[in-house]
C-alpha positions in Angstrom: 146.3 116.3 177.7 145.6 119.2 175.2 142.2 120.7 175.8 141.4 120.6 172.1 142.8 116.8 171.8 140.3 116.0 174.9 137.2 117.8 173.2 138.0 115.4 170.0 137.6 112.4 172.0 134.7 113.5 173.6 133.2 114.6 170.4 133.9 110.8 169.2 132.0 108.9 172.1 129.4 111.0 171.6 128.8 109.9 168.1 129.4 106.7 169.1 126.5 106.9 171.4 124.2 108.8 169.3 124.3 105.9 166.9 124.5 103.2 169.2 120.8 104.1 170.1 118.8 104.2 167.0 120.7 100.6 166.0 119.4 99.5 169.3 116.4 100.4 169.0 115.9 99.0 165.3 117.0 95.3 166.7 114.6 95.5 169.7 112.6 93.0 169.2 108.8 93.1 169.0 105.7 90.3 170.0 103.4 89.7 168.0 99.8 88.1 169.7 96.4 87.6 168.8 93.4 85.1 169.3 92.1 82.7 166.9 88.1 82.1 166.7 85.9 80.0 164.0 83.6 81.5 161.9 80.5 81.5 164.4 82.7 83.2 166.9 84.0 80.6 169.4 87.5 81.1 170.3 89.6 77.8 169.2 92.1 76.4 171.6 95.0 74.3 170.5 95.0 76.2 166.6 98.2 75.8 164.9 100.1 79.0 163.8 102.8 79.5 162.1 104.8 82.9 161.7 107.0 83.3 158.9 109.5 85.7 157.9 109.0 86.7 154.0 112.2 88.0 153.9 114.4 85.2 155.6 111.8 82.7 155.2 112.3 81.8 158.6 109.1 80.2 160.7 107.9 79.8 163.9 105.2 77.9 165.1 102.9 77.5 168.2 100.1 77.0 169.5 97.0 78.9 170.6 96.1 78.4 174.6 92.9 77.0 176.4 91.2 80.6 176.0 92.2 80.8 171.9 94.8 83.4 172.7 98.9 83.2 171.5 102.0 85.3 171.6 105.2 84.6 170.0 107.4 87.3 171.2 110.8 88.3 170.1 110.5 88.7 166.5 112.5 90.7 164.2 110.9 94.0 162.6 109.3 93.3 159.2 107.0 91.5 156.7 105.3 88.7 158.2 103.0 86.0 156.6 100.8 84.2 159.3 98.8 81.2 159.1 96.3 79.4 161.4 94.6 76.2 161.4 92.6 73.6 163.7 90.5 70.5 163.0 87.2 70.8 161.2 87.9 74.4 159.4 89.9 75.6 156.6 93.2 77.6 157.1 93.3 81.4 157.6 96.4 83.4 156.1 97.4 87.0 156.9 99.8 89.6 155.8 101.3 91.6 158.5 104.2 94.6 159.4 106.3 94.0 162.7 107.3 97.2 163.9 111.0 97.2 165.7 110.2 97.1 169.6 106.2 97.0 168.9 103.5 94.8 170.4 101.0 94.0 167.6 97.9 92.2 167.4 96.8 90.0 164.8 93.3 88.0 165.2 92.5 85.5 163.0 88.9 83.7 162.0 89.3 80.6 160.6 86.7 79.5 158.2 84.4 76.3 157.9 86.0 73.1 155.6 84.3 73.2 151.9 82.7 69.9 151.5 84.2 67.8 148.7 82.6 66.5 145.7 81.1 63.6 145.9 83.0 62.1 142.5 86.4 62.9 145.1 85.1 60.8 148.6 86.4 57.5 148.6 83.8 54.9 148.2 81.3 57.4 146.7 78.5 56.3 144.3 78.8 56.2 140.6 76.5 59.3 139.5 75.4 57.1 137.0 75.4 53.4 138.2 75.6 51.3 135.2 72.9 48.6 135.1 76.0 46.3 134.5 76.0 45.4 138.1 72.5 42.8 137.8 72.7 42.5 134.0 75.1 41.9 131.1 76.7 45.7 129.8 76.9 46.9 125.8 80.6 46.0 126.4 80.2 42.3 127.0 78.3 42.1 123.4 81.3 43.2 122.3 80.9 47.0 122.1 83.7 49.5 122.7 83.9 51.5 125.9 83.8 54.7 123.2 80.7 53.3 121.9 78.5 52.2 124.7 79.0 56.0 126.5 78.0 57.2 123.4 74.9 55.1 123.4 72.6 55.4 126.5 69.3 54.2 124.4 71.4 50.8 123.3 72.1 50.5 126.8 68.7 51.1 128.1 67.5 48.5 125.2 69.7 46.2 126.3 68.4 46.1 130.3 65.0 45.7 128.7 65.8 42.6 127.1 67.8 41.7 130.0 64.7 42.0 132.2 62.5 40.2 129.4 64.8 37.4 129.4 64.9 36.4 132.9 61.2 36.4 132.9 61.4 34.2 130.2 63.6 31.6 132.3 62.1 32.2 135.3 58.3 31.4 133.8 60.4 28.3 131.8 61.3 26.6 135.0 57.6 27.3 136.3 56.2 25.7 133.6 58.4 22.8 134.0 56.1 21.9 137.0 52.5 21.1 135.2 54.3 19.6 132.0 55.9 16.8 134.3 52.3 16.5 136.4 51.0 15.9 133.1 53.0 13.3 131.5 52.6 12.0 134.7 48.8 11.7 134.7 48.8 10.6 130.6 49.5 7.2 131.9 46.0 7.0 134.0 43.8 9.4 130.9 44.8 7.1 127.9 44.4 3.8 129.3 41.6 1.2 128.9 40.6 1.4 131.8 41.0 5.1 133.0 38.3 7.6 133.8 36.8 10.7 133.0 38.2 11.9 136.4 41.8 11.0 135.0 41.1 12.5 131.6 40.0 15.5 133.2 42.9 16.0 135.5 45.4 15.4 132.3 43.3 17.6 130.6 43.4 20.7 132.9 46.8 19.7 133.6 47.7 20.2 130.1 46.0 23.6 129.9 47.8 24.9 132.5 50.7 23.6 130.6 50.1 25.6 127.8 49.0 29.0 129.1 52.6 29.1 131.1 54.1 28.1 127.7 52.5 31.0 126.0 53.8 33.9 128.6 57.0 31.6 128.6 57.3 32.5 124.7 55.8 35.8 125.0 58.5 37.3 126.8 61.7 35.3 124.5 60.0 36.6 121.8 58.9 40.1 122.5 62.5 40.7 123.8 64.5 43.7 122.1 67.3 42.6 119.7 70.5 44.2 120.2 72.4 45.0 116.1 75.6 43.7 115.7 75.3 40.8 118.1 75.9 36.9 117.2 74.3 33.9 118.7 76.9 31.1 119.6 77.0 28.5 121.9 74.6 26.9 124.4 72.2 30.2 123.4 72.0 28.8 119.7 71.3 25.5 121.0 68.5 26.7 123.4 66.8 28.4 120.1 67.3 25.5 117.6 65.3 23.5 120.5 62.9 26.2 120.2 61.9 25.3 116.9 61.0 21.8 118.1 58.9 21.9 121.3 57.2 25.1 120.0 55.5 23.5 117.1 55.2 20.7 119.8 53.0 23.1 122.2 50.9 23.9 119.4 50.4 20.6 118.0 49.8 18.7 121.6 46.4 20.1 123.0 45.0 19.9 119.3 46.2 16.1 119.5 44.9 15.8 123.1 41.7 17.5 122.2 40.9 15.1 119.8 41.8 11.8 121.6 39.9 13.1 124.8 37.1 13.6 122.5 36.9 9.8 121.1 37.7 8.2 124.7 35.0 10.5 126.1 32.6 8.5 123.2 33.6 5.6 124.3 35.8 4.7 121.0 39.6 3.8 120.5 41.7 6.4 120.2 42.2 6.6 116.3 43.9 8.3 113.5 45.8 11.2 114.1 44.7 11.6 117.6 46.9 8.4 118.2 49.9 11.0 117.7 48.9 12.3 120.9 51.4 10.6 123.2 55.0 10.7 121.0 54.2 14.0 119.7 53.9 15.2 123.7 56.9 13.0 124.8 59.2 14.6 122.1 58.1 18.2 123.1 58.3 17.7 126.8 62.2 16.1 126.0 62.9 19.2 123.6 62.1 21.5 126.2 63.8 20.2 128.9 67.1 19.8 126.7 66.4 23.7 126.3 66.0 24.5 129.8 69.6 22.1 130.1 71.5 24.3 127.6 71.4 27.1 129.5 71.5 26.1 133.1 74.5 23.8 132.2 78.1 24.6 131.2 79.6 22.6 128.6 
């Protein structure tokens, strides 16, 4: 062979070799490891990371080991975005530069999980519980939805007469209880033959009657109005009846007063005292048709 053909050859495989080495040494690949802690410190075992390639987009994922330590070796060179997570903290991301042939460190602190807002938990309490829940809202009066968030002082009157009202039926049904014990007892007080003990016993019985009437009334008629609202129904009932044992309470004792008055003087029962029994009958059958308008569906 020529001497000066041989020295070209040899000339060739050493370029070949010279730039064989730095393209080896570019592909090595490098390892990239690190430990994964929380944010008081305490290194997290079985943390979730995740390596990915911003160029390619190309991921790996493991895991971190019983000390809080990983490794996930043979990467290419180049931008990395890394990502770690456990249970009961928020996920950690980091930016990092793989160097060809390198081993790099990365360590990662993951920190605590933001509590949610409470309007976002399932099951969570209305921040402001509407009243609706024990009583009847703006909306089943026939308000719009617009209207009644609009409103909080309509709303607020109308739990006040909500309140007022059910005392009012709840002292109705109490009263109930003495106006039957005295009908009862009428039958003894305005015979021929009864007492002073019977007469008594009507009498207080009537008393108590009336006193439970009064708070009975005070709280229907000290009740809020709500604008714009019509009565219909068994309600318009109930308050036409009104209008019949109310005069009725009022007229009874007066009556009653009187006729205990001429028995207790040993005379007939005379006059307008003689009124005494229907006019009590009649209110005593009004309001217990009122108390039966409301309590019944028809």
């Amino acid at each position: 062979m020529n001497p000066k053909t041989s020295f070209f050859f040899l000339g060739v495989v050493l370029i070949f070799v010279l730039a064989a080495h730095p393209l080896r040494a570019q592909d090595a690949p490098t390892t990239l490891s690190g430990t994964v802690t929380d944010s008081t410190g305490k290194l997290l075992s079985n943390a979730k990371i995740i390596v990915k390639n911003s160029s390619t987009g190309q991921a790996t994922e493991t895991q971190t080991d019983s000390a809080g330590a990983y490794s996930v070796p043979n990467l290419p060179a180049g931008e990395y975005e890394v990502s770690a997570s456990a249970d009961g903290t928020a996920t950690a991301v980091a930016k990092v530069t793989l160097a060809a042939g390198s081993q790099q460190t990365l360590s990662l602190t993951l920190p605590p999980v933001s509590p949610a807002p409470a309007e976002n938990l399932p099951n969570a309490p209305s921040p402001n519980p509407s009243p609706a829940k024990t009583g009847p809202s703006l909306e089943d009066l026939g308000f719009s939805k617009t209207e009644t968030q609009s409103n909080a002082a309509q709303q607020a009157l109308l739990d006040r007469r909500t309140h007022m009202l059910k005392m009012h039926q709840r002292f109705g049904l109490i009263t109930t209880v003495p106006l039957l014990a005295t009908l009862i007892t009428s039958v003894n007080a305005g015979g021929k033959s009864s007492s002073t003990t019977d007469r008594n016993v009507h009498l207080v019985l009537g008393a108590v009657t009336g006193d439970l009437y009064g708070i009975t009334a005070y709280y229907a008629i000290r009740a809020p109005r709500i604008a714009g609202t019509e009565t219909k129904g068994p309600i318009k009932l109930h308050k036409a009846l009104a209008w019949v044992h109310g005069p009725g309470m009022i007229l009874t004792p007066i009556l009653g007063a009187m006729a205990y008055s001429q028995k207790s003087n040993g005379e007939k029962v005379h006059g307008i005292a003689s009124a005494h029994g229907p006019v009590a009958i009649v209110t005593a059958g009004a309001f217990g048709a009122a108390l039966l308008s409301v309590s019944l569906k028809f």
